[in-house]
C-alpha positions, 0 to 999 in steps of 0.5 A: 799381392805376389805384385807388390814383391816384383813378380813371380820371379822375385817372390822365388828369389825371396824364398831361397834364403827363407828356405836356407834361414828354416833348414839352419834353424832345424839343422842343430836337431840333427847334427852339431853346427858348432859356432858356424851356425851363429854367422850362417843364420845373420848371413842368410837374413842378409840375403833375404833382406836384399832380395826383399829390398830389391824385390819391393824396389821392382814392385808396386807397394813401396818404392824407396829413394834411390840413394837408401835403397843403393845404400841399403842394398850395398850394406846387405851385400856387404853384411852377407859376404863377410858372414858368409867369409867369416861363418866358413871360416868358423866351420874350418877351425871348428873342423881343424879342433875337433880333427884327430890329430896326425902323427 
């Protein structure tokens, strides 16, 4: 079954942000993410969507056509870095609000 995602290695790739999608999802219990956390979790699905892509590309289950898969891949990249830019950027104005102001 491991087969079917690539190998050993990708089902570790694919467990990165599976990991990261679990501990943004439990971060909220233990302090305050503010409005970050709504573009962090989309980001990190991203990722674990690209890394399953390539992973079922590599793999012997489903083999997508060239073009979807190029297309699809491109898209989630795309989709992960302007979350990620825009999650960090919540975070920093999120941070520069709740800052005590200087005198």
């Amino acid at each position: 079954m491991i087969e079917w995602f690539g190998g050993e290695g990708n089902v570790v790739d694919i467990l990165i942000p599976l990991f990261g999608i679990c501990v943004l999802l439990l971060a909220p219990k233990v302090t305050d993410t503010n409005r970050s956390r709504r573009y962090f979790v989309p980001a990190f699905a991203s990722w674990f969507g690209l890394q399953l892509l390539i992973g079922l590309e590599q793999g012997t289950l489903v083999s997508f056509p060239h073009p979807i898969g190029l297309v699809g891949g491109l898209l989630l990249l795309i989709g992960f870095v302007g979350l990620i830019v825009r999650g960090l950027f919540a975070a920093w104005k999120g941070r520069e609000s709740s800052a005590p102001p200087s005198r």
